[in-house]
PDB file of N, CA, C and O in Angstrom:
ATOM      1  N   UNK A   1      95.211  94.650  89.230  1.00  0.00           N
ATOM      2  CA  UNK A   1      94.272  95.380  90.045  1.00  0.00           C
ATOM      3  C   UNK A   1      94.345  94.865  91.470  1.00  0.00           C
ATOM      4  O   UNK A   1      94.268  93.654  91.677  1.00  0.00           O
ATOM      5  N   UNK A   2      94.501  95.797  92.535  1.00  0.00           N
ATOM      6  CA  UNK A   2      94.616  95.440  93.828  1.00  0.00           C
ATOM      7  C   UNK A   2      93.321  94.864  94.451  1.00  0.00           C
ATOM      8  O   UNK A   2      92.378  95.015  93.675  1.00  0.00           O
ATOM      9  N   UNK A   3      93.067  94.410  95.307  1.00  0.00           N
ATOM     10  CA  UNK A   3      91.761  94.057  96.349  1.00  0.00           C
ATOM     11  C   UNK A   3      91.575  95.157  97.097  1.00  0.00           C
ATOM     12  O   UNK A   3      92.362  95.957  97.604  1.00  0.00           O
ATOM     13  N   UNK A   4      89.840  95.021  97.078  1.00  0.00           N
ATOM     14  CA  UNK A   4      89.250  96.562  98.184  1.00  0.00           C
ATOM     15  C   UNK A   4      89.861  95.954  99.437  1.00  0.00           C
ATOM     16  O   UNK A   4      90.158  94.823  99.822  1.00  0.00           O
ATOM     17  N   UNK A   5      89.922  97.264  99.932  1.00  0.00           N
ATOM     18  CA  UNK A   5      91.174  97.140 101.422  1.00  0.00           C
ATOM     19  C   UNK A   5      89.559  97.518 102.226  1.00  0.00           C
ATOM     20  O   UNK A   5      88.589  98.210 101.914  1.00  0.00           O
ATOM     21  N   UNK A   6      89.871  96.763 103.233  1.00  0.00           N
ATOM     22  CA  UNK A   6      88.580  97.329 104.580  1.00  0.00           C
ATOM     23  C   UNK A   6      88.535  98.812 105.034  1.00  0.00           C
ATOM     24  O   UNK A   6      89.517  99.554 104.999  1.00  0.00           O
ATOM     25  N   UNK A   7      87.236  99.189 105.483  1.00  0.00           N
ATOM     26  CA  UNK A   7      87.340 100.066 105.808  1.00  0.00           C
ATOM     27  C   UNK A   7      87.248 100.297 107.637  1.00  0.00           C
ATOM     28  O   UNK A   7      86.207  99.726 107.960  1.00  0.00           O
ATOM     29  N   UNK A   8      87.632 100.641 108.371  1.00  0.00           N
ATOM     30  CA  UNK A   8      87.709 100.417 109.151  1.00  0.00           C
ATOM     31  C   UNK A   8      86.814 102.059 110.209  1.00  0.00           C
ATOM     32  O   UNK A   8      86.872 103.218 109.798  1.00  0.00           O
ATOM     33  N   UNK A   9      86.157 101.655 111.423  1.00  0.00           N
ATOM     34  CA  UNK A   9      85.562 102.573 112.087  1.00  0.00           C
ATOM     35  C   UNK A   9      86.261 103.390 113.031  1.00  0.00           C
ATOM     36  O   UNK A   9      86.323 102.900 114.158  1.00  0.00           O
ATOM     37  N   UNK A  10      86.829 104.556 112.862  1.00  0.00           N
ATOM     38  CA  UNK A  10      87.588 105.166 114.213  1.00  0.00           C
ATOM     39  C   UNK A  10      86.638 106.098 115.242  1.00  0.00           C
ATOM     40  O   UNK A  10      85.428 106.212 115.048  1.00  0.00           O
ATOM     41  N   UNK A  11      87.423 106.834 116.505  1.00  0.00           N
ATOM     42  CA  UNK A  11      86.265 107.915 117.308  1.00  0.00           C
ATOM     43  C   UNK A  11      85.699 109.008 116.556  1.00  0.00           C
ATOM     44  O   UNK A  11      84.711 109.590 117.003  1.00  0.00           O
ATOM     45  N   UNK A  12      86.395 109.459 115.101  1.00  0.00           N
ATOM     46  CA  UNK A  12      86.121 110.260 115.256  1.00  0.00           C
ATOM     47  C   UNK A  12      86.268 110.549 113.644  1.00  0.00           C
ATOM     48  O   UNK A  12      86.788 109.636 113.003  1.00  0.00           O
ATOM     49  N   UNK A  13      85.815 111.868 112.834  1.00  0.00           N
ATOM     50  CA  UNK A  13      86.071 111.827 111.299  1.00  0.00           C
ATOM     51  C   UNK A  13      87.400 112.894 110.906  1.00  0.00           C
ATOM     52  O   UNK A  13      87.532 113.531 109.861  1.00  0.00           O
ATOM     53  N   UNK A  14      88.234 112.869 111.977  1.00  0.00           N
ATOM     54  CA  UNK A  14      89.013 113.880 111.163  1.00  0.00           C
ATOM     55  C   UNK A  14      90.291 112.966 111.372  1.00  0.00           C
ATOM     56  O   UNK A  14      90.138 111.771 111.626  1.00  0.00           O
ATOM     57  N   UNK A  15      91.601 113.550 111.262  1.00  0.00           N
ATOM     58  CA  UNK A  15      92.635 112.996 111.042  1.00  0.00           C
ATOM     59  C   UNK A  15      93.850 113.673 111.687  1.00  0.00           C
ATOM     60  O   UNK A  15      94.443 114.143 110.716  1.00  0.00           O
ATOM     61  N   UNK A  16      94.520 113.970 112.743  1.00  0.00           N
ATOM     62  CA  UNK A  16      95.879 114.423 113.328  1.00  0.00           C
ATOM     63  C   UNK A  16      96.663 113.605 113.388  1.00  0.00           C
ATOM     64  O   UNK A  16      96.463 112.660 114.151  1.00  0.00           O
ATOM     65  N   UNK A  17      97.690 113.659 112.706  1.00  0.00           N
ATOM     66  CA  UNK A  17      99.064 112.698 112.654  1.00  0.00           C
ATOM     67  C   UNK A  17      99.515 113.018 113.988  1.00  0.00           C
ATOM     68  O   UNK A  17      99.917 114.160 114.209  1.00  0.00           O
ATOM     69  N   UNK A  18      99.496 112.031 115.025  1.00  0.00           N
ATOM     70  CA  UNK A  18     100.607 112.587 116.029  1.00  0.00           C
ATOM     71  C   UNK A  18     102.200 112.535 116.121  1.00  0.00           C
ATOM     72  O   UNK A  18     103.015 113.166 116.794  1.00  0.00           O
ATOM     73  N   UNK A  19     102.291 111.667 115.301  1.00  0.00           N
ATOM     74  CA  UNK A  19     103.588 110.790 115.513  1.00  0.00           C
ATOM     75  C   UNK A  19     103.730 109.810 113.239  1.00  0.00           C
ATOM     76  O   UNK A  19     102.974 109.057 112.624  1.00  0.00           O
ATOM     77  N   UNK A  20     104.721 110.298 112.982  1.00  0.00           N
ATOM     78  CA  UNK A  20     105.061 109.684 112.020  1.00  0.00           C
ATOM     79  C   UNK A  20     106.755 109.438 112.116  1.00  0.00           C
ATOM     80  O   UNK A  20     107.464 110.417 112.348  1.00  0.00           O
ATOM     81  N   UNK A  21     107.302 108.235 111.948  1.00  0.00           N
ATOM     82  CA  UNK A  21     108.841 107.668 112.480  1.00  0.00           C
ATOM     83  C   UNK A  21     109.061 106.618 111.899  1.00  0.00           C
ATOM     84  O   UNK A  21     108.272 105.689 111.729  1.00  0.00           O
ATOM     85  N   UNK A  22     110.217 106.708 111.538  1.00  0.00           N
ATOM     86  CA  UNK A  22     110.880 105.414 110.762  1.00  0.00           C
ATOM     87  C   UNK A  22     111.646 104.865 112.253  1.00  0.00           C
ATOM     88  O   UNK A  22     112.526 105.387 112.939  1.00  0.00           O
ATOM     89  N   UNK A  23     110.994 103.767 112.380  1.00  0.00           N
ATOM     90  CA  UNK A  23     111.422 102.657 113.566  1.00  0.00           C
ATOM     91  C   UNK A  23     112.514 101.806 113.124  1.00  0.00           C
ATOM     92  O   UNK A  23     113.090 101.224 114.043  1.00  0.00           O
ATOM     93  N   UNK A  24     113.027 101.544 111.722  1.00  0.00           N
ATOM     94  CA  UNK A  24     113.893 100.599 112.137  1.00  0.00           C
ATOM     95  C   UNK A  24     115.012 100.894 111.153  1.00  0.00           C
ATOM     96  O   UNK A  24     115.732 100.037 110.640  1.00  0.00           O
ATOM     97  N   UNK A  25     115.093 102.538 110.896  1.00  0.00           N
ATOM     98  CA  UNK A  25     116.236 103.042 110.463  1.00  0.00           C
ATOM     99  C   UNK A  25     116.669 103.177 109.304  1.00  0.00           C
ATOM    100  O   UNK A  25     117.813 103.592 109.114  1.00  0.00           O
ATOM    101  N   UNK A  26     115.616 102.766 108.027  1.00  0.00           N
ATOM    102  CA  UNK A  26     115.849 102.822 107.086  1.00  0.00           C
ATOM    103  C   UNK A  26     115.888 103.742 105.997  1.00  0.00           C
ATOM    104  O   UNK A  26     116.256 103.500 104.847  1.00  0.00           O
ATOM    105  N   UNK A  27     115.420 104.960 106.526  1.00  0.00           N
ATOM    106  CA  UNK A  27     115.364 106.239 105.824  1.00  0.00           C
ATOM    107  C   UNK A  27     113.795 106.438 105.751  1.00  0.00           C
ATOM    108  O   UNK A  27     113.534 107.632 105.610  1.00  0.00           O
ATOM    109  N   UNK A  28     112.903 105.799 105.794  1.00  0.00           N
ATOM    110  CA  UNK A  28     111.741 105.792 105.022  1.00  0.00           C
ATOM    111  C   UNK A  28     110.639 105.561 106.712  1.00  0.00           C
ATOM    112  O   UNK A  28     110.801 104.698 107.575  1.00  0.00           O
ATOM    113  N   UNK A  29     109.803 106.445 106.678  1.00  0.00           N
ATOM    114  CA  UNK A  29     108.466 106.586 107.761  1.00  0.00           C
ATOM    115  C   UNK A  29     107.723 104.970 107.515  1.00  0.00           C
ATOM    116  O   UNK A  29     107.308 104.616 106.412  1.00  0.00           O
ATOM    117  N   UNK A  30     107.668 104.256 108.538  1.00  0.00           N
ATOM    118  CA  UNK A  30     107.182 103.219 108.518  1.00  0.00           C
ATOM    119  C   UNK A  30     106.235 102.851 109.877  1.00  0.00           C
ATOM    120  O   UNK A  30     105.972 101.672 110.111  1.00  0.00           O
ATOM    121  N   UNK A  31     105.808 103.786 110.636  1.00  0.00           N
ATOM    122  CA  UNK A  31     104.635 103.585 111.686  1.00  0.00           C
ATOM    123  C   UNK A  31     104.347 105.192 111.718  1.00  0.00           C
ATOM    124  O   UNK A  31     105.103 106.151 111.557  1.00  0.00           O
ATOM    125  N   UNK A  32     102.803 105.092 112.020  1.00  0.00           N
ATOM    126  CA  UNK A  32     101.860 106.450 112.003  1.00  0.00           C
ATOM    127  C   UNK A  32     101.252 106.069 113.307  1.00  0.00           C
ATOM    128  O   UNK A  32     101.013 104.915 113.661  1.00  0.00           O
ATOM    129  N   UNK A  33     100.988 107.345 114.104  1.00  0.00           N
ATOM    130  CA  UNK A  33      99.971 107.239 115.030  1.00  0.00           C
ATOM    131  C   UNK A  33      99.272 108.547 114.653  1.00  0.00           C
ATOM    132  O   UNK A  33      99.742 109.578 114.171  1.00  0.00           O
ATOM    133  N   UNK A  34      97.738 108.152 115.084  1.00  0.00           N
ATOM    134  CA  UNK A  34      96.878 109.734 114.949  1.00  0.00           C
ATOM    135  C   UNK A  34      95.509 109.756 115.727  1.00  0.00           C
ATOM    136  O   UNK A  34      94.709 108.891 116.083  1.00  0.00           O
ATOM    137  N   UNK A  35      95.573 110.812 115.810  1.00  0.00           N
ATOM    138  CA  UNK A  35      93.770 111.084 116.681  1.00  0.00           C
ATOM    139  C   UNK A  35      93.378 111.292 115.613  1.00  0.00           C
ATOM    140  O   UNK A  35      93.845 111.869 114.630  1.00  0.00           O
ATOM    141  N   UNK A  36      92.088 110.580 115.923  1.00  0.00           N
ATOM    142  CA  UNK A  36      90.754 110.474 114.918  1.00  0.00           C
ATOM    143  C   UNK A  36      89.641 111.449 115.527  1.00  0.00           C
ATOM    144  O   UNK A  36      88.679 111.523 114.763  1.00  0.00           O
ATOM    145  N   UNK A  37      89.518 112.122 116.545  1.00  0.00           N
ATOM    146  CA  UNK A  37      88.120 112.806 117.081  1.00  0.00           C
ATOM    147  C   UNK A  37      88.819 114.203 118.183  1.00  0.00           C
ATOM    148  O   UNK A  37      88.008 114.920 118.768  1.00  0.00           O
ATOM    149  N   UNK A  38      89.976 114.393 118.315  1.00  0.00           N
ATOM    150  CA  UNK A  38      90.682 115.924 118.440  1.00  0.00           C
ATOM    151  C   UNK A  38      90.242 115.680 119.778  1.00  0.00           C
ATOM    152  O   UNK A  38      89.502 116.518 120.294  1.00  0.00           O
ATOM    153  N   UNK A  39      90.612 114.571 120.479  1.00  0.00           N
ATOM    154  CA  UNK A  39      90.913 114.817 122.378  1.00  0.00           C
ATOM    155  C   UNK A  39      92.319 114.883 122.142  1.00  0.00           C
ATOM    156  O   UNK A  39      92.873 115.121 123.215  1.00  0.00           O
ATOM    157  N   UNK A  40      93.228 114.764 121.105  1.00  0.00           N
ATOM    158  CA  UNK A  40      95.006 114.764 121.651  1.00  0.00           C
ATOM    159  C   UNK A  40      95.340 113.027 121.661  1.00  0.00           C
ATOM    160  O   UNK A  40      96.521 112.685 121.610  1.00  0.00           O
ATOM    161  N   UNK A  41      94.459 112.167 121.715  1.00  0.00           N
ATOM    162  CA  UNK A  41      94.814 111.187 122.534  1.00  0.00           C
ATOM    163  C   UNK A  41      95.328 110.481 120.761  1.00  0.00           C
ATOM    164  O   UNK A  41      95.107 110.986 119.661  1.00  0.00           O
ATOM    165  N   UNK A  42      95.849 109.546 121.004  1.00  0.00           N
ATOM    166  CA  UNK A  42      96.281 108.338 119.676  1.00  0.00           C
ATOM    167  C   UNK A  42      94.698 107.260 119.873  1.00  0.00           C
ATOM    168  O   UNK A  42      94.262 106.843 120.946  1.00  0.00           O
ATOM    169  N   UNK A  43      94.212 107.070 118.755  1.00  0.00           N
ATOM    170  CA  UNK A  43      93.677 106.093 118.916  1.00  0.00           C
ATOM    171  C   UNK A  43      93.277 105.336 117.168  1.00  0.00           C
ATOM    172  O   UNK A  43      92.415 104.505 116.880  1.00  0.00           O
ATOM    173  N   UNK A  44      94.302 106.040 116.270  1.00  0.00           N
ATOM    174  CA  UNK A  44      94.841 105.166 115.039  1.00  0.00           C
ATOM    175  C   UNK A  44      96.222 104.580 114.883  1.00  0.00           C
ATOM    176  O   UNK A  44      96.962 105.551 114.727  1.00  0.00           O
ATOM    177  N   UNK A  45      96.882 103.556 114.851  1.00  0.00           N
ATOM    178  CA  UNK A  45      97.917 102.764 114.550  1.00  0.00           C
ATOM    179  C   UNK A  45      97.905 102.082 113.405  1.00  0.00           C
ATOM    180  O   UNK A  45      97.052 101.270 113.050  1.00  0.00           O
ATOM    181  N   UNK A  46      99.695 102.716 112.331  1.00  0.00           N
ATOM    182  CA  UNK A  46      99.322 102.481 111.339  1.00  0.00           C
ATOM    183  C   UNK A  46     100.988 101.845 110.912  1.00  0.00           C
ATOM    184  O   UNK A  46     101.723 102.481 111.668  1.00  0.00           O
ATOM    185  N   UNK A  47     101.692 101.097 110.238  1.00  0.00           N
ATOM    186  CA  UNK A  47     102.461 100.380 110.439  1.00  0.00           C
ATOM    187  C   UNK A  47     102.853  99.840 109.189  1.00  0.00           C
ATOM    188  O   UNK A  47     102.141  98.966 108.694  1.00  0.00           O
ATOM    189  N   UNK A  48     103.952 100.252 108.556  1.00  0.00           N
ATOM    190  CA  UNK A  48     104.567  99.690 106.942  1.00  0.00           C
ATOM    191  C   UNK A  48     105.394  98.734 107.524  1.00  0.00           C
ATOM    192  O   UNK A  48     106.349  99.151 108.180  1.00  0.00           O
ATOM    193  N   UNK A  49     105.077  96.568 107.327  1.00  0.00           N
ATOM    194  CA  UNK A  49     105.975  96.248 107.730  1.00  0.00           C
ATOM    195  C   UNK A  49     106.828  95.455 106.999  1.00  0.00           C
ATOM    196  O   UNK A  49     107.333  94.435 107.468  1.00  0.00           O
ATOM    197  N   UNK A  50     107.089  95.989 105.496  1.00  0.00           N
ATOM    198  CA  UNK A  50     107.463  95.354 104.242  1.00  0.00           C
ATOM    199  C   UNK A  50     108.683  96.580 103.906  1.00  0.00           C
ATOM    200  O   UNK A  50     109.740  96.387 103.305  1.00  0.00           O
ATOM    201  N   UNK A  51     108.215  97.802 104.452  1.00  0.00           N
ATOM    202  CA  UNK A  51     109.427  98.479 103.866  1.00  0.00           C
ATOM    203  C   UNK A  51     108.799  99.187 102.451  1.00  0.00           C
ATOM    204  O   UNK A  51     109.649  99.781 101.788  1.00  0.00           O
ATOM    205  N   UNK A  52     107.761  99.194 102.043  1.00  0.00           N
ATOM    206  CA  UNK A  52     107.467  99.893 100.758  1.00  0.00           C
ATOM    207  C   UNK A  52     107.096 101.019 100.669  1.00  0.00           C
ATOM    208  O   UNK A  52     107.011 101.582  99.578  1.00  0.00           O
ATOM    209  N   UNK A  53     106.744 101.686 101.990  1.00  0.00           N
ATOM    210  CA  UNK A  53     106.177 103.233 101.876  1.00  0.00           C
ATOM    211  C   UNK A  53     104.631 103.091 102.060  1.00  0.00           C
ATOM    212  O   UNK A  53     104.004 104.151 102.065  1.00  0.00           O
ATOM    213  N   UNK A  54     103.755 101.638 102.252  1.00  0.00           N
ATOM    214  CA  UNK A  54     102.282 101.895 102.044  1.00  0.00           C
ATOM    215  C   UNK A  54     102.270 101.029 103.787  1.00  0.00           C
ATOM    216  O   UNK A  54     103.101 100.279 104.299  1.00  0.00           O
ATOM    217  N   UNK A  55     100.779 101.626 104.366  1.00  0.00           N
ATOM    218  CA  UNK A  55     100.430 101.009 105.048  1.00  0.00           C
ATOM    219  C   UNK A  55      99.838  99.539 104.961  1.00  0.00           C
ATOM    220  O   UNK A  55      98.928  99.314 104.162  1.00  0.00           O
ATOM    221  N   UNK A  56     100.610  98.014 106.199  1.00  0.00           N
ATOM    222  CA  UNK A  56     100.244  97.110 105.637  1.00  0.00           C
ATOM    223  C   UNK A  56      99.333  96.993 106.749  1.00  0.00           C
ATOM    224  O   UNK A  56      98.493  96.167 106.392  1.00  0.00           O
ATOM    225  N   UNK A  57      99.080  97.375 107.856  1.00  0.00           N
ATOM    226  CA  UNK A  57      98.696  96.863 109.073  1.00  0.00           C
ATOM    227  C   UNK A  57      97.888  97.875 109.627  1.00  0.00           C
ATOM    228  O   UNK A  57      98.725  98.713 109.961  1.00  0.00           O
ATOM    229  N   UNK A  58      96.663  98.364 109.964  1.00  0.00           N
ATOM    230  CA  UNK A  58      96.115  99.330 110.635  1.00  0.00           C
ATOM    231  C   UNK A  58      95.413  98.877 112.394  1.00  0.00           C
ATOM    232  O   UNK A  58      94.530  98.026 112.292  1.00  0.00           O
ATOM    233  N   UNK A  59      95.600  99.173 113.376  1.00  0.00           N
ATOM    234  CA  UNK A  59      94.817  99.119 114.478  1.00  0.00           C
ATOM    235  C   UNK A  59      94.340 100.246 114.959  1.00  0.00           C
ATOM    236  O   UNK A  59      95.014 101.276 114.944  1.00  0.00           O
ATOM    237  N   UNK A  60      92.930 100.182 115.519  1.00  0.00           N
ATOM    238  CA  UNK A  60      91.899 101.141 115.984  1.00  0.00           C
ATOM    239  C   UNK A  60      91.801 100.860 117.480  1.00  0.00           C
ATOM    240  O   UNK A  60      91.665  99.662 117.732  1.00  0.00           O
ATOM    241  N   UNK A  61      91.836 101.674 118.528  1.00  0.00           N
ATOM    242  CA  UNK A  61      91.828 101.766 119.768  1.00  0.00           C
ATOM    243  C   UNK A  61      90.564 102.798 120.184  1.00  0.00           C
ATOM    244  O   UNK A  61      90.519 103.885 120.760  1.00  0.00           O
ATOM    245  N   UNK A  62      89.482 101.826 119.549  1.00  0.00           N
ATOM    246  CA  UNK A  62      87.971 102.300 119.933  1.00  0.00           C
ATOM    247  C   UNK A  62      87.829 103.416 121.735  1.00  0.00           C
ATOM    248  O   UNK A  62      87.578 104.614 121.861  1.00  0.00           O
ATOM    249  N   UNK A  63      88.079 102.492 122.672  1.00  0.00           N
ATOM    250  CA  UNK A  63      87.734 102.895 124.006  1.00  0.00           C
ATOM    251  C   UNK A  63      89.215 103.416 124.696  1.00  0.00           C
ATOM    252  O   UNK A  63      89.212 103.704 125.893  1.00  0.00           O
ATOM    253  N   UNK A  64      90.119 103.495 124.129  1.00  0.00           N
ATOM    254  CA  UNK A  64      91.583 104.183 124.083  1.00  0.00           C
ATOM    255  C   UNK A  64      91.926 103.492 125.314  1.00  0.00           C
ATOM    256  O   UNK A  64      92.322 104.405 126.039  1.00  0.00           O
ATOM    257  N   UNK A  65      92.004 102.387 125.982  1.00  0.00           N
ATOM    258  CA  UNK A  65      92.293 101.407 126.683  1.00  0.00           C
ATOM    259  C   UNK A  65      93.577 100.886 126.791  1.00  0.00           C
ATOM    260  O   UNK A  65      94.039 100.369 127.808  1.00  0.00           O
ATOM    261  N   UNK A  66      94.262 101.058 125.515  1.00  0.00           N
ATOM    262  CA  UNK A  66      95.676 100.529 125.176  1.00  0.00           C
ATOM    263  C   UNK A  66      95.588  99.255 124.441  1.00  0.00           C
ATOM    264  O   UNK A  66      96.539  98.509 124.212  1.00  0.00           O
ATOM    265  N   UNK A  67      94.422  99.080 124.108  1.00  0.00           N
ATOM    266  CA  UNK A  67      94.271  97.496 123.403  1.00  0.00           C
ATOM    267  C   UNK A  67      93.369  97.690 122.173  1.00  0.00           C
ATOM    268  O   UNK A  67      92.251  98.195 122.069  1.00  0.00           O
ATOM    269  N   UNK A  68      94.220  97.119 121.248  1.00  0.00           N
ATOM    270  CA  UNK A  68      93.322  97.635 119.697  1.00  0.00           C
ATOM    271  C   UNK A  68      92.340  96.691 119.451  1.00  0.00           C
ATOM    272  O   UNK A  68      92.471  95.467 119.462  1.00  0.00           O
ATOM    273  N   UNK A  69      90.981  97.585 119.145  1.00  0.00           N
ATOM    274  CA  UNK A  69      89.770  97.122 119.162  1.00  0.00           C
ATOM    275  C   UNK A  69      89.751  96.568 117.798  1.00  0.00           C
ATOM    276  O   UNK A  69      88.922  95.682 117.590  1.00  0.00           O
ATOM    277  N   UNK A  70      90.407  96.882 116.974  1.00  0.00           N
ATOM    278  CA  UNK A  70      90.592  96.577 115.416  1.00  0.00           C
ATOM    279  C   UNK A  70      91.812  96.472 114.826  1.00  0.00           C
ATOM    280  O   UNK A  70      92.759  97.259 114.826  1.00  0.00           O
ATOM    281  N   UNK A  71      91.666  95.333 114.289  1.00  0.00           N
ATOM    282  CA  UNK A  71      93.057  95.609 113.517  1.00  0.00           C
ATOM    283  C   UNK A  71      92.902  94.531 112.190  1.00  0.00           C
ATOM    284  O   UNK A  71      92.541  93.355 112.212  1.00  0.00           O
ATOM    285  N   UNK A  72      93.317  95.389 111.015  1.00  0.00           N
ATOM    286  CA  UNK A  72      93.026  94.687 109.919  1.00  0.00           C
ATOM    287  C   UNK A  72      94.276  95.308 108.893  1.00  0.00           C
ATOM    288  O   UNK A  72      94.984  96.299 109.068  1.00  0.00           O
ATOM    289  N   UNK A  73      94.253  94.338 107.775  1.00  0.00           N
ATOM    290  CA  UNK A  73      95.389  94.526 107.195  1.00  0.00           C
ATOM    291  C   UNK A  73      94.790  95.821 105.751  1.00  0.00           C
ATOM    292  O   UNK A  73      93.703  96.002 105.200  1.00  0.00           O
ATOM    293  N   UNK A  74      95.942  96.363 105.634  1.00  0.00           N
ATOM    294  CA  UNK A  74      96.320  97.802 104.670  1.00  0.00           C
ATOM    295  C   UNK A  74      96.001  98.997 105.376  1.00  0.00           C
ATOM    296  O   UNK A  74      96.065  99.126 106.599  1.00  0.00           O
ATOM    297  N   UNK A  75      95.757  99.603 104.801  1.00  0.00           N
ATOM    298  CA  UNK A  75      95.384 101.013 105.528  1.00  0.00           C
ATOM    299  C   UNK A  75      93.965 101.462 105.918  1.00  0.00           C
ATOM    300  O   UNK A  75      93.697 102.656 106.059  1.00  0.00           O
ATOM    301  N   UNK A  76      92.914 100.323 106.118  1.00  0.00           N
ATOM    302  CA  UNK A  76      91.639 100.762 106.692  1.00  0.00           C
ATOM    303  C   UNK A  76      91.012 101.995 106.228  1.00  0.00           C
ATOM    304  O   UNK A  76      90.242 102.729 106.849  1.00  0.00           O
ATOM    305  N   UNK A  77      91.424 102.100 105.136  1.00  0.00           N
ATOM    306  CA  UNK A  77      90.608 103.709 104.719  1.00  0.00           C
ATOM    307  C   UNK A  77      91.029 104.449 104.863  1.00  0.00           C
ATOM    308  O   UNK A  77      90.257 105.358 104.557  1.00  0.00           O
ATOM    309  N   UNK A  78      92.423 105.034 105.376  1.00  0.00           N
ATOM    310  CA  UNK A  78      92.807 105.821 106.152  1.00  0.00           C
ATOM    311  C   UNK A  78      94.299 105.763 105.835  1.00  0.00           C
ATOM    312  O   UNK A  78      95.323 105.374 106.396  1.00  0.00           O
ATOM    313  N   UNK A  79      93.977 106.290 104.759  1.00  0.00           N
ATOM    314  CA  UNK A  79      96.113 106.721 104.446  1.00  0.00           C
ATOM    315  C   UNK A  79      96.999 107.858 104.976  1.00  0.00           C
ATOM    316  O   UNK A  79      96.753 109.041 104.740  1.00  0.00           O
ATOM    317  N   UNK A  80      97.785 107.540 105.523  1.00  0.00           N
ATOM    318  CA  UNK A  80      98.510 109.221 106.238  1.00  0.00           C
ATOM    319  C   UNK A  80      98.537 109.948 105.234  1.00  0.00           C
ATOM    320  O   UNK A  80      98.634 109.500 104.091  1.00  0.00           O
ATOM    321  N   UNK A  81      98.450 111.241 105.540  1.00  0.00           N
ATOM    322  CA  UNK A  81      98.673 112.715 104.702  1.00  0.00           C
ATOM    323  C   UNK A  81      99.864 112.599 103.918  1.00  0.00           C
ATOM    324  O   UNK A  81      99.745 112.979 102.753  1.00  0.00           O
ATOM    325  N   UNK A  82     100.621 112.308 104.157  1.00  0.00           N
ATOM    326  CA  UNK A  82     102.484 112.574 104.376  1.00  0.00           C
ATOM    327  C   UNK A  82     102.887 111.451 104.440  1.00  0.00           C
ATOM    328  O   UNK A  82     104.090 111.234 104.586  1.00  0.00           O
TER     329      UNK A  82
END
């Protein structure tokens, strides 16, 4: 049985993938970005850095500043669609 993963607070309650990409070439999507509250802007960061297909790393960019207001490990509540 796994451990409860955190849940984490974003701007907003919905979910737009902006950006899903395999960064380091391995066939397999391993960083997510998404708007959480539908300005367009990114302010979820989401990051497989094991290679397994699951999110290990999530950061939240509360005041969209460029600096993550949160960042905690698995997927913060918040698993990509896809």
């Amino acid at each position: 049985m796994s451990e409860p993963q955190e849940t984490v607070e974003t701007r907003g309650d919905e979910r737009v993938d902006l950006l899903a990409t395999d960064a380091n070439s391995d066939g397999k999507t391993d960083v997510w970005v998404a708007d959480t509250d539908g300005d367009g802007k990114a302010d979820l960061f989401q990051f497989d850095t094991d290679g397994d297909g699951k999110v290990d790393v999530t950061m939240v960019d509360l005041d969209q500043d460029g600096n993550p207001d949160t960042v905690v490990d698995g997927d913060g509540g918040l698993p990509p669609t896809a």
